[in-house]
C-alpha positions in Angstrom: 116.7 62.0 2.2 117.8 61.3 5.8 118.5 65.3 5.8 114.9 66.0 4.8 113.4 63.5 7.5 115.2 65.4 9.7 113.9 68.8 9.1 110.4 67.1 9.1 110.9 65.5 12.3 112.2 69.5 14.1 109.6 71.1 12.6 106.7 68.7 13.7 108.2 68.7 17.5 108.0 72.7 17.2 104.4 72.8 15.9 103.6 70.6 19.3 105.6 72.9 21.7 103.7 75.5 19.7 100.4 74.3 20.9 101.3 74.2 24.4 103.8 77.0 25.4 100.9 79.6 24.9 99.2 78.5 28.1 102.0 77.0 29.9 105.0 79.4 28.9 106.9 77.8 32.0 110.7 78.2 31.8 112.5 74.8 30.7 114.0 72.9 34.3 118.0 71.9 33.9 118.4 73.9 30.3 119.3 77.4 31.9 116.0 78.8 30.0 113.6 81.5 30.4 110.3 81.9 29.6 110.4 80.9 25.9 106.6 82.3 24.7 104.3 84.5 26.1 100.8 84.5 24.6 97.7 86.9 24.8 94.1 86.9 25.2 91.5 89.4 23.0 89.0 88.9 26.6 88.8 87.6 29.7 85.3 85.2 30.2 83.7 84.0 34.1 81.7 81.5 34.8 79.9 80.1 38.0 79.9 83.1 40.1 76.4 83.9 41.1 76.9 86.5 44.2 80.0 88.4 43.1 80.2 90.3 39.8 82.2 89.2 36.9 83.9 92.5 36.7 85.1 92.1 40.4 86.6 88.7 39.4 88.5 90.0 36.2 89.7 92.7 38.7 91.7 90.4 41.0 93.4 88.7 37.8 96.9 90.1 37.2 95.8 88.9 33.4 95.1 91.6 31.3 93.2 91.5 27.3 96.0 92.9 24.6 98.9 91.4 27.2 101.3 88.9 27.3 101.0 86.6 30.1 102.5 83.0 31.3 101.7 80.9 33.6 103.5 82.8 36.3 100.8 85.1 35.9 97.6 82.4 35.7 99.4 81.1 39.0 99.3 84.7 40.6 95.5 84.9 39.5 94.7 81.6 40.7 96.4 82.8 44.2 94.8 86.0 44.5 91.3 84.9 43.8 91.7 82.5 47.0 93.1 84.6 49.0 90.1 86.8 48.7 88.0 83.6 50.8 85.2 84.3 48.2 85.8 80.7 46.3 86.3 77.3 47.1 87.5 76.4 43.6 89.2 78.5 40.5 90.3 77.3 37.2 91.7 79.2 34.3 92.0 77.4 31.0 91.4 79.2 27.2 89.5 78.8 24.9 90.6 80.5 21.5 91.1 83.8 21.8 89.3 83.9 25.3 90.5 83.0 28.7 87.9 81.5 30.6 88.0 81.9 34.6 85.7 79.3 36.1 84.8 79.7 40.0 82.9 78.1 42.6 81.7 80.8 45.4 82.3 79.4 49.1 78.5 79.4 50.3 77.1 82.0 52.9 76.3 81.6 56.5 72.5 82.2 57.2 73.2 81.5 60.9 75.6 80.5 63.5 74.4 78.2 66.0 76.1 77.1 69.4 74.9 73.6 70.9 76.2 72.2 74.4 77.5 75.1 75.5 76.2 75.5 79.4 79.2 77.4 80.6 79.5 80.2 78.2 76.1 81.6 76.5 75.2 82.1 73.2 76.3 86.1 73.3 79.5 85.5 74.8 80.6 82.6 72.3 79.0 84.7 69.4 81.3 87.8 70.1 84.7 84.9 70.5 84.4 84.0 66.9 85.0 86.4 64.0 82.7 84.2 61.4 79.1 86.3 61.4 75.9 85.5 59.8 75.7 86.7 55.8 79.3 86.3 56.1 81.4 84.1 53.2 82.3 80.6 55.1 85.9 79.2 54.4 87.6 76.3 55.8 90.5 78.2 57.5 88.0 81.1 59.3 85.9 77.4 60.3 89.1 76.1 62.1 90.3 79.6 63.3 86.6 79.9 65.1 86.9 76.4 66.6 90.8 77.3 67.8 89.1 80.0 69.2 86.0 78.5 71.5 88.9 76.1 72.7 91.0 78.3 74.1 88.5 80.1 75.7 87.2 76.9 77.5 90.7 76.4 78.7 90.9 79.4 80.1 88.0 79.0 82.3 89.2 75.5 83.0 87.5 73.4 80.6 90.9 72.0 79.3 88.9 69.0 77.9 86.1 70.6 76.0 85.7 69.7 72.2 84.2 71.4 69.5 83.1 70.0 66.7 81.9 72.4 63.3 78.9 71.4 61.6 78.2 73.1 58.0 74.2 72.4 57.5 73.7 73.0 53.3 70.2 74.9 52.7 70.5 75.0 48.8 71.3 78.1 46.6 74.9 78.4 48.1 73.5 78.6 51.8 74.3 77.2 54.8 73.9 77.3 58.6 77.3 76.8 60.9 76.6 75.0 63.9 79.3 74.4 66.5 79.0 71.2 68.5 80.5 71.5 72.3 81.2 69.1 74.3 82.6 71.0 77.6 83.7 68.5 80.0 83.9 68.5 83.1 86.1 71.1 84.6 90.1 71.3 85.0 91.4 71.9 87.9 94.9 72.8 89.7 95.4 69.7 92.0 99.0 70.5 93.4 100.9 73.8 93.8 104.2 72.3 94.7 107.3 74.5 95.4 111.1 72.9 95.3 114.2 74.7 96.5 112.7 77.1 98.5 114.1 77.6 101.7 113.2 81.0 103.2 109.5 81.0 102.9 107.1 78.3 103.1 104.8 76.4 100.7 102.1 78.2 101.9 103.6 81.7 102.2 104.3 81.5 98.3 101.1 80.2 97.8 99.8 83.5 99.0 101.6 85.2 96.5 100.5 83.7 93.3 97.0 84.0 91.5 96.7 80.1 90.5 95.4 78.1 93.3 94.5 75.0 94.5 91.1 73.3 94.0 89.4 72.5 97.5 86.2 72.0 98.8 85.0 75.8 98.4 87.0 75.3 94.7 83.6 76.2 93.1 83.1 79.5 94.6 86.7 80.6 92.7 88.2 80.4 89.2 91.7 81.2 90.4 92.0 77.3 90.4 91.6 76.7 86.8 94.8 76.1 84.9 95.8 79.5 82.6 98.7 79.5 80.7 99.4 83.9 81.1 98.5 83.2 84.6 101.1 80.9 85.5 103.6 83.5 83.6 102.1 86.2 85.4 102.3 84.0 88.9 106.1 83.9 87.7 106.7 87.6 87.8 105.1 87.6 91.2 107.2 85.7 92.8 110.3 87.4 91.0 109.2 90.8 92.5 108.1 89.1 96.4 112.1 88.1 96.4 113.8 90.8 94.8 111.6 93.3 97.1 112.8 91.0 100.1 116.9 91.2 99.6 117.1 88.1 97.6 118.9 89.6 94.2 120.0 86.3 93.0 116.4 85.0 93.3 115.6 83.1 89.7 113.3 80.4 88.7 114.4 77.7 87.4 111.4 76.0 86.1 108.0 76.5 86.0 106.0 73.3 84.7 102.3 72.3 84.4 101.8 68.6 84.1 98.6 67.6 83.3 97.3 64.1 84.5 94.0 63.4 82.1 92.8 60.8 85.0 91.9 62.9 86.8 91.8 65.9 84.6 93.8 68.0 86.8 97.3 70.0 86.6 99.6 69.6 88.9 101.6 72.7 88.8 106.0 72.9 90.2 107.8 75.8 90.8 111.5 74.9 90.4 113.2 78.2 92.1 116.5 78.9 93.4 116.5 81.9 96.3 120.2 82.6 96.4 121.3 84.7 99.3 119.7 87.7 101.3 121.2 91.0 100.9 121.0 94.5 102.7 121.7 97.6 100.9 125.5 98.8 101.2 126.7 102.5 100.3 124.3 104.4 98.6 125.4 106.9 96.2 124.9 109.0 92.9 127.2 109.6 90.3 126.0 112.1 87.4 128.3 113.9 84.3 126.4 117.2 84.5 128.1 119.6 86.6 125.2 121.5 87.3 123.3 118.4 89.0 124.3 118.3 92.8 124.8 114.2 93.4 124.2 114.8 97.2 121.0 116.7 97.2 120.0 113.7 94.4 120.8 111.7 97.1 118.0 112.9 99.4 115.5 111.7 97.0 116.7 108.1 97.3 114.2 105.4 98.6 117.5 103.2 99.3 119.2 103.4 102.9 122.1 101.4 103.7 121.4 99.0 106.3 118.0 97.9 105.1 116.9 94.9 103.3 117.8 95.4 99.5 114.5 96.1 98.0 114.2 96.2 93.9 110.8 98.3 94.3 112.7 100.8 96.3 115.5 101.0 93.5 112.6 101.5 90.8 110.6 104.1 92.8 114.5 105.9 93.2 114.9 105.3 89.6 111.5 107.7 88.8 112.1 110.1 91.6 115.4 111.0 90.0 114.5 110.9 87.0 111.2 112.9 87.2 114.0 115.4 89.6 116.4 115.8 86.9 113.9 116.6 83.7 112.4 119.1 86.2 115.6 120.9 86.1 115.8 121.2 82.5 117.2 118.0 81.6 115.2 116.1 79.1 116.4 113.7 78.2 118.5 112.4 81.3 119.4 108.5 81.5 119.5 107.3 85.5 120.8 103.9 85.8 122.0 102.1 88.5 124.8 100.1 89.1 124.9 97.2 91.5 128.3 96.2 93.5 127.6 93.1 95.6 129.6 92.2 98.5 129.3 88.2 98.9 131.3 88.1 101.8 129.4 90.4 103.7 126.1 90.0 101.5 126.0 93.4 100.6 124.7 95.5 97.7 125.7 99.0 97.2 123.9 100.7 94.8 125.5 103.7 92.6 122.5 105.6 90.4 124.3 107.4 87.3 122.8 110.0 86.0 123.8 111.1 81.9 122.6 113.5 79.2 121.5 110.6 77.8 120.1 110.3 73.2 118.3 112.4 72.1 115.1 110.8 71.4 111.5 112.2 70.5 108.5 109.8 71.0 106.9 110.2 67.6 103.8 109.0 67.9 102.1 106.5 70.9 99.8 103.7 69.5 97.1 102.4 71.5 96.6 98.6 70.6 93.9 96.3 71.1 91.5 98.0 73.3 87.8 97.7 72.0 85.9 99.6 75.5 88.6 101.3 77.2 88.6 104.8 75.4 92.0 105.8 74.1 92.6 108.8 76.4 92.1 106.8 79.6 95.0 104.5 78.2 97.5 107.8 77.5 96.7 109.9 80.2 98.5 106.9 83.0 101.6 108.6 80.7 104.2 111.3 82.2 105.0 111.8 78.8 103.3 112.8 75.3 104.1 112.4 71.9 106.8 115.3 70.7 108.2 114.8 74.2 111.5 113.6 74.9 111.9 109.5 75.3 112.7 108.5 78.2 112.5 104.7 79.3 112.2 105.0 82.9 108.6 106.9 82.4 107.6 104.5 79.7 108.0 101.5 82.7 106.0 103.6 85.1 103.8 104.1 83.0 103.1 100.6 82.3 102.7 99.3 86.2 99.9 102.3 86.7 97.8 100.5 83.4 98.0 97.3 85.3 97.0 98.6 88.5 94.5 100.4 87.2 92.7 96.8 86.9 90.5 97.5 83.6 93.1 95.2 81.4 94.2 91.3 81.3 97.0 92.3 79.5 99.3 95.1 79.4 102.1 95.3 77.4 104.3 98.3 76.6 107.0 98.4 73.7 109.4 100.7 71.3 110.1 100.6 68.1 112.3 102.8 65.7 110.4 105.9 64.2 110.5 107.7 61.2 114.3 108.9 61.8 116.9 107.8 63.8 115.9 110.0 67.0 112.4 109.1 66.7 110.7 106.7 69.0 107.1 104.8 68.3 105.7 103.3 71.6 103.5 101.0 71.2 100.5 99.9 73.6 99.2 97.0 73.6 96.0 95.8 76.4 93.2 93.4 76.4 90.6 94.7 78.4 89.0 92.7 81.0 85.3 92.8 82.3 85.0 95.6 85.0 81.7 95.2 86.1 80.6 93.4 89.1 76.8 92.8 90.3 77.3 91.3 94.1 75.3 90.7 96.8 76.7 91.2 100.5 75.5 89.3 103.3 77.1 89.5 107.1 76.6 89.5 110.5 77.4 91.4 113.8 76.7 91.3 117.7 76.4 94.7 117.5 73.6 95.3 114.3 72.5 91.7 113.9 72.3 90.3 109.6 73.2 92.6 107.0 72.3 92.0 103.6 73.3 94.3 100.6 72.9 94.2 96.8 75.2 96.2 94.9 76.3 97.0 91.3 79.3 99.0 90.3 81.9 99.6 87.5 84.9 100.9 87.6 85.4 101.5 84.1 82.1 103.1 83.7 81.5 103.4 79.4 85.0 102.4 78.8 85.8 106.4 80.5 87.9 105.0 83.5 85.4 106.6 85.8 83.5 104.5 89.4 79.3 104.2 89.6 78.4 102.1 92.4 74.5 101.8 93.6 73.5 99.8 96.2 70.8 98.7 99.0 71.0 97.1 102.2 68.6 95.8 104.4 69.3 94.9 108.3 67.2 93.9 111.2 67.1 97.4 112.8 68.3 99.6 109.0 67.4 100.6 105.5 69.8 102.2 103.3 70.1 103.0 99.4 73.5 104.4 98.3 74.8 106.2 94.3 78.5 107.2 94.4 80.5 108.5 91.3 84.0 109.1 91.2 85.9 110.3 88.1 89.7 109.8 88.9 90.9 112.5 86.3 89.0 115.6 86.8 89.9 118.8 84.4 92.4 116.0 83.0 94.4 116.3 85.6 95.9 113.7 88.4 92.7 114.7 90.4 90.0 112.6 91.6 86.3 114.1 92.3 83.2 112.3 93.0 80.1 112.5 94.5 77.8 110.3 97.2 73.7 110.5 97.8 72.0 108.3 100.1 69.2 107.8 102.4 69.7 105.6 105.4 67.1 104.9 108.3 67.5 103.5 111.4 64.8 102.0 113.6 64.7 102.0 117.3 67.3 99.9 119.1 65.6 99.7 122.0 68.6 100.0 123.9 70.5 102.9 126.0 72.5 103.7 122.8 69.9 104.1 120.3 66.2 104.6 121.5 64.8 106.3 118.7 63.8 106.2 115.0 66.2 108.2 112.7 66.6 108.5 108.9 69.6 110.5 107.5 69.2 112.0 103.7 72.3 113.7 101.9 74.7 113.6 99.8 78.8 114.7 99.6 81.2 115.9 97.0 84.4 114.9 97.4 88.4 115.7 95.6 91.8 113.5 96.0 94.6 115.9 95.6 97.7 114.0 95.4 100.6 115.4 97.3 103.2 112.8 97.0 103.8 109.3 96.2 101.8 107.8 98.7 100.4 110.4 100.2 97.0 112.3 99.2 94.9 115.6 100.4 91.1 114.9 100.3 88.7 117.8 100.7 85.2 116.8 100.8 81.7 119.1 101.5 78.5 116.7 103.0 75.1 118.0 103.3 72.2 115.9 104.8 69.2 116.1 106.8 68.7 114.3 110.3 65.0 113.5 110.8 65.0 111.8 114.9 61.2 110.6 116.0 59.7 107.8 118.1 61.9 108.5 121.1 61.4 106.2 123.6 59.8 108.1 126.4 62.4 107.5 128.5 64.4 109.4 127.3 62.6 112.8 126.4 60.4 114.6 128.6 57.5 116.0 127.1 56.1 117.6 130.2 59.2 119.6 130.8 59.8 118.0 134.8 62.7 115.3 134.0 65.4 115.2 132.2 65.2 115.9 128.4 68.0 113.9 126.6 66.5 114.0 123.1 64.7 115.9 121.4 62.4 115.2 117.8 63.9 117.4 115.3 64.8 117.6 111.7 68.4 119.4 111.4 70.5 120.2 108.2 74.1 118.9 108.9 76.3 121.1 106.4 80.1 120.5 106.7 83.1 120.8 104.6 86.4 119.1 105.8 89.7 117.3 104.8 91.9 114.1 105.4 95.3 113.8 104.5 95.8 110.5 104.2 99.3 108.5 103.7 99.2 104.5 102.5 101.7 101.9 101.8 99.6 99.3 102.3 99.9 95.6 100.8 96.2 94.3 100.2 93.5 96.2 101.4 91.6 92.8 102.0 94.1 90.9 104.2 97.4 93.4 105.0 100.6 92.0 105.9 103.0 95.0 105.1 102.6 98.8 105.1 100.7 102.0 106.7 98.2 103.5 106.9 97.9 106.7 108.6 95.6 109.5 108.6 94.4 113.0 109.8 91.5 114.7 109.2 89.0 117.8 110.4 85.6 118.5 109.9 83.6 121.5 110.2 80.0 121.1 110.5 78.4 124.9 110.5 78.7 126.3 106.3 74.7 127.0 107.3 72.5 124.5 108.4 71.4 123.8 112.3 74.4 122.4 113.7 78.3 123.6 114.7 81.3 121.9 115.6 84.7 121.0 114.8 85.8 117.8 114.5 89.3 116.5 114.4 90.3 112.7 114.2 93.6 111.1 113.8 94.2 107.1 113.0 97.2 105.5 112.1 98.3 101.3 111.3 101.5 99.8 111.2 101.3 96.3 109.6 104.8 93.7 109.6 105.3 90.1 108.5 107.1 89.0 111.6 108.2 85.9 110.9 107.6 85.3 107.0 108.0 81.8 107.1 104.9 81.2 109.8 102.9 83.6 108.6 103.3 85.7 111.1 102.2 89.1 111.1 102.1 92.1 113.7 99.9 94.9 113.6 100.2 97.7 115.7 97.3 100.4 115.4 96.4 103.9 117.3 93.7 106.1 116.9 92.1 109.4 118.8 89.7 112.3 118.2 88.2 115.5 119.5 84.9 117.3 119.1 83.7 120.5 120.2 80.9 122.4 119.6 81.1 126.3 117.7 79.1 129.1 119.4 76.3 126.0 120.8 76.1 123.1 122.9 77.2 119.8 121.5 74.8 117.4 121.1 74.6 114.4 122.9 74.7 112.3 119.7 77.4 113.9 118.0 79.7 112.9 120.7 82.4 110.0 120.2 80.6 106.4 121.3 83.8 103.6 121.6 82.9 100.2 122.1 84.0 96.6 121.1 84.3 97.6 117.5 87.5 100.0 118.9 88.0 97.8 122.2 87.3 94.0 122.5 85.9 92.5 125.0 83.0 95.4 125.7 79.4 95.7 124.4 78.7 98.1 121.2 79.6 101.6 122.3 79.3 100.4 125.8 82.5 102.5 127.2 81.9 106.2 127.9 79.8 109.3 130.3 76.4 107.9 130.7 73.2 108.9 132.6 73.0 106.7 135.4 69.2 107.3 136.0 68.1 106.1 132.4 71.8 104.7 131.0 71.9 106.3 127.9 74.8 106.8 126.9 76.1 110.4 126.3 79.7 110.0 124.9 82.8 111.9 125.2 84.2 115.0 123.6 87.6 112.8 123.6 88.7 109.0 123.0 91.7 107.3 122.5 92.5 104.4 121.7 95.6 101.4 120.8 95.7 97.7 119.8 98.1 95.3 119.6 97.8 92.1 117.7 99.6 89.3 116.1 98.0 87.2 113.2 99.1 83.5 112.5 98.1 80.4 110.2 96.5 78.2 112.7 98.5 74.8 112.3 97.3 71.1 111.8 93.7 72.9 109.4 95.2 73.0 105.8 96.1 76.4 104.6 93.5 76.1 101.6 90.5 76.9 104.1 92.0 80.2 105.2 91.7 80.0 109.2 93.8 81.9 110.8 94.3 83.1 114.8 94.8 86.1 116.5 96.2 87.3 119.8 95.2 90.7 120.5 95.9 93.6 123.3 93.1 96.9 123.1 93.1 99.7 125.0 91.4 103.1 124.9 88.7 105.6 126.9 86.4 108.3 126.0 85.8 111.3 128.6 84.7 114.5 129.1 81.3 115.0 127.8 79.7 118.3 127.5 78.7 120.1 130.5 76.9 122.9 128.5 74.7 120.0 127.0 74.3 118.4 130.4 73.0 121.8 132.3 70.7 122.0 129.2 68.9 119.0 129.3 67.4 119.5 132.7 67.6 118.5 136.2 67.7 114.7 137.2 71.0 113.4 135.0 73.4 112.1 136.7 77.1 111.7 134.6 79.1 108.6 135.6 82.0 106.9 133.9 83.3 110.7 132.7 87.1 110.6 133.5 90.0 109.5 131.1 89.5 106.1 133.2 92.0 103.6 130.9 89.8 100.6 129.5 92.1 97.4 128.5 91.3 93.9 127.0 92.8 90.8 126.1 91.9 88.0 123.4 92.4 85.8 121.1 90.2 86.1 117.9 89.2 83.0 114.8 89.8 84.6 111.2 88.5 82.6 108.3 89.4 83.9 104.6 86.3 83.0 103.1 84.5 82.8 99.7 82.7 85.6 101.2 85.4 87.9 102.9 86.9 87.9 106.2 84.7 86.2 108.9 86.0 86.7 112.1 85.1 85.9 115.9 87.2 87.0 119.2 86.6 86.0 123.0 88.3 89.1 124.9 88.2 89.5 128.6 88.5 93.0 129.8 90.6 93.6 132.3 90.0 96.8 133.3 87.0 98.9 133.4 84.5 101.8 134.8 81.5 100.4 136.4 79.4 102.1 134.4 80.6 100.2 131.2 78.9 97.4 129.5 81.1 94.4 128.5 80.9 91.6 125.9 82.8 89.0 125.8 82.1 87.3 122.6 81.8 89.3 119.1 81.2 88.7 115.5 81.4 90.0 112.6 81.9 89.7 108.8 80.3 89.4 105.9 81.5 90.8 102.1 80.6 90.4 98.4 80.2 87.0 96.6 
């Protein structure tokens, strides 16, 4: 009996795991089990999708009819349905024979709405989140969105904005999104604070980072707002501003942003530790290919010993080599340097070896993330294709010319292993950056009174890398309407080629210098040729006619008795000519380190009404005396020479100089001039030279940008043509027409505005022709804002 009750009681407890291992068919937890039953379905049944087909469910099921199937499988159904973003609910249960997949469709955005938002408009938001009307809505692509409006508020320093998502249900599975955004007021970078540095100021580092601090003209800038890849970026800058200034053991300790919601500002500290300052010792190159010649390598080095060590200079040796080597034949050459450092005598001598290096290919170079820049403008900044050999130096160079280029926030270049153990994928990765710019310039000077311009340009014009600028300006005594182009790889090579057309009109001065109405109409076309490094060949051809009228009458003699100075006429200027032009120049809007040097010809005569040569030669040296102040020198000389071919130079295409060459004297008030009438006639020579010295001015904080200048200028202009002077009749008398040296002294008020360089200077000149016209106050400036 107790046997049979038994048996009853195991076969009762079998019929119940019967009913539920079908469905369940989990494996048994702490009895070492599998999977003890698997069961299958004759169909597959959904119910409660309305938008997507039932077919399209039963596709995403890893169930099939006539299969067996567990609950590892309704688990990996139940996953994959939501992972699709189409549901907000899925249940699989069975019913018989059938398995029943019941759904409940996530609704559909009828519209995206954006309320609060003053700093950022509709179209800019609309294109920062990824959720689009008649798209499905899901809770995750809700809180990516909102992530995403966040961080772009914090990046233009709204660190305290809010957004809150608002799902508005309009029936029948629809709904409107509506994102709620509180901005708050802005966030600003309070303190820039610098510890451990000893060799440059506060202020001098200042210069060199991007963040600033917020100040009185903070609202004309963004460069105050706190950015996370900004500060890492402001990092980097002050890595390479020590290491290109001898300080090798240069590192940075710390750099911390502490945020203070009082007064909803960062305060920013640079923790940095400068080490010593080095100068380079023995420079030499090591190589283990006998065919290379280390001492004619050695010529190509931008390293000398004596000179402050300079990392740039050890990069720029590292490509020159390099680019050297491959030209020879050698592929895939490795340069490296070595470093041996001298602490004693704080030295660094710097051995470059030079190997066969792997044998790598880059198999393929994938351009990442850019959604206007045009793929080929990315790979043509790239010494190197895909099939070519790798070579690591070129992929680094590459990278610095996208960044320079200015058309990315973000650049970042990296390798990865190809397809076989000597193939190389490079990846590229960029996040482009607006490159348009719609400005209005406004300015004044003693010599052509306010100046107000309205410009637009692009320098990545369609996403093709190439420069459009148009622009008008209108002056108290000018007109003039301006369309340039430049496309910087022409034939897809390393050459630049452009083209200018403008109209600019002048009206009467009513002055000695200008005493009639003029309007010039033309046009250029114009190609960079680089020659080296720094150095680049332009050749340019300029056509334009020169309409002169309304000459003041006395200045022209209609009656043919006096002297004729001017004449009305319309000529056609036709010139072609060249510059060679060499630039190592810092910054472009305030220099501190470089030159800039130039020579150029022009020869006006391929047809049209007027021949002459032209030759003109300029050059700038530019030094940070004393780092630590501020300091910096500028030394700067210039001269020219104009002659006319086969007929007489006229009057007005001599050189004028005045206080925009030579402080201190009125607006091309130096030069020959007719004593009778005092126009001025100008020279077929100048020359001229300045001296000056540039400082913070002390007591003003540096956050207004006033700085002072003491300056020396000297220069002349002479020998104006006697052809031209017999021409124009009897009466003209020439004074002021010797190589008489003209010489000033001055100190000058700088201000690094919101809108440019402003600058005033008091000169006293102290020496002079009696013929010239002096000025002792001048001001100019004026830029884009």
């Amino acid at each position: 009996m107790r046997a049979t009750k038994n048996w009853t009681k195991v076969v009762g407890l079998s019929v119940a795991l019967g009913g539920v291992m079908p469905l369940v068919g989990a494996d048994l937890p702490g009895l070492g089990m599998e999977k003890a039953y698997a069961d299958v379905v004759s169909r597959i049944t959904v119910a409660g999708s309305t938008r997507v087909e039932p077919e399209t469910v039963i596709s995403y099921l890893t169930i099939k009819p006539g299969q067996n199937f567990g609950a590892a499988d309704v688990d990996e159904s139940i996953k994959t349905l939501f992972a699709t973003g189409l549901f907000s609910d899925v249940r699989i249960s069975r019913s018989g024979s059938t398995l029943v997949v019941t759904v409940v469709e996530n609704p559909v955005i009828t519209r995206i709405a954006f309320e609060g938002n003053d700093r950022h408009d509709d179209a800019v938001l609309g294109a920062t989140v990824e959720l689009q009307p008649r798209s499905v809505l899901t809770e995750a692509k809700v809180q990516s969105d909102t992530q995403r409006i966040l961080e772009l508020y914090r990046r233009t320093g709204r660190y305290n904005a809010t957004v809150e998502p608002q799902v508005i249900d309009l029936g029948q599975n629809r709904v409107d999104l509506v994102f709620q955004i509180n901005e708050g007021p802005r966030t600003e970078v309070n303190r820039i604070n610098f510890v451990g540095n000893q060799a440059f100021s506060d202020g001098r580092l200042g210069d060199v980072i991007q963040t600033k601090e917020s100040g009185i003209l903070g609202w004309l800038r963004s460069t105050d707002n706190y950015d996370p890849d900004r500060l890492n970026a402001d990092q980097e800058l002050l890595r390479r501003f020590y290491y290109s200034r001898g300080y090798a053991d240069f590192r940075i300790i710390s750099a911390v942003a502490d945020f203070d919601r009082e007064q909803n500002a960062f305060f920013i500290t640079f923790t940095v530790e400068e080490g010593e300052q080095y100068t380079f010792g023995d420079i030499n190159v090591e190589t283990t290919l006998s065919e290379l010649d280390p001492e004619a390598l050695r010529g190509l080095a931008s390293t000398q010993p004596g000179d402050v060590y300079n990392a740039t200079a050890v990069e720029k040796t590292l490509e020159d080599i390099t680019v050297a080597v491959a030209a020879r034949g050698y592929a895939f050459v490795q340069v490296r340097p070595r470093g041996d450092r001298d602490y004693a005598n704080r030295r660094i001598s710097v051995t470059y070896f030079i190997d066969e290096g792997t044998r790598a290919y880059v198999e393929r170079i994938n351009v990442i993330g850019n959604t206007r820049t045009r793929d080929y403008v990315i790979r043509r900044e790239f010494d190197l294709a895909e099939g070519d050999a790798y070579n690591q130096v070129l992929i680094e160079k590459a990278e610095r010319r996208l960044r320079n280029l200015g058309y990315f926030k973000t650049v970042r270049v990296f390798s990865e292993p190809g397809s076989s153990p000597d193939r190389v994928i490079v990846n590229v990765q960029v996040e482009d950056q607006a490159t348009g710019e719609v400005s209005v310039g406004a300015g004044y000077s003693t010599s052509n009174g306010f100046i107000a311009e309205l410009s637009l340009s692009e320098k990545n014009f369609l996403g093709r890398g190439q420069y459009v600028r148009a622009a008008v300006g209108r002056g108290e005594e000018a007109e003039t309407y301006e369309l340039s182009f430049t496309e910087p790889y022409f034939l897809d090579r390393r050459l630049s080629a452009g083209f200018d057309l403008y109209r600019r009109s002048y009206d009467e001065g009513g002055d000695e210098v200008h005493p009639y109405q003029e309007t010039l109409t033309g046009g250029a076309l114009r190609f960079g040729i680089p020659v080296a490094e720094n150095t680049t060949l332009g050749l340019k051809y300029s056509i334009y006619s020169q309409e002169i009228f309304d000459i003041d009458d006395a200045f022209t003699d209609e009656d043919g008795i006096g002297p004729n100075l001017i004449d009305e006429e319309e000529a056609i200027v036709s010139s072609i000519g060249y510059t060679l032009t060499y630039d190592t120049i810092d910054s472009r809007l305030f220099p501190r380190d470089g030159i800039y040097a130039q020579f150029g010809q022009e020869f006006a005569g391929v047809g049209g009404d007027v021949q002459f040569i032209r030759t003109t030669v300029k050059a700038d040296y530019y030094k940070e005396l004393v780092p630590d102040w501020g300091l910096i020198g500028r030394v700067g000389v210039k001269a020219g020479h104009i002659m006319g071919l086969g007929q007489d130079l006229r009057f007005i295409d001599h050189f004028r100089l005045g206080g925009e060459t030579i402080r201190g004297f009125a607006s091309e008030g130096i030069g020959p001039r007719d004593d009778t009438s005092g126009y001025l006639l100008g020279g077929q020579f100048y020359a001229a030279a300045t001296a000056e010295t540039v400082f913070p001015l002390p007591v003003i904080p540096k956050e207004f940008g006033f700085y002072g200048s003491l300056f020396a200028d000297a220069g002349t202009v002479w020998d104006v043509d006697q052809d031209s002077v017999d021409d124009a009749g009897a009466g003209i008398n020439v004074v002021g027409d010797d190589p008489t040296l003209r010489a000033s002294v001055g100190l000058g008020l700088l201000w690094q505005s919101p809108f440019g360089l402003l600058r005033a200077d008091f000169a006293l000149p102290v020496s002079k022709d009696d013929a010239d016209e002096t000025q002792i106050f001048r001001f100019s400036g004026g830029t884009k804002f």
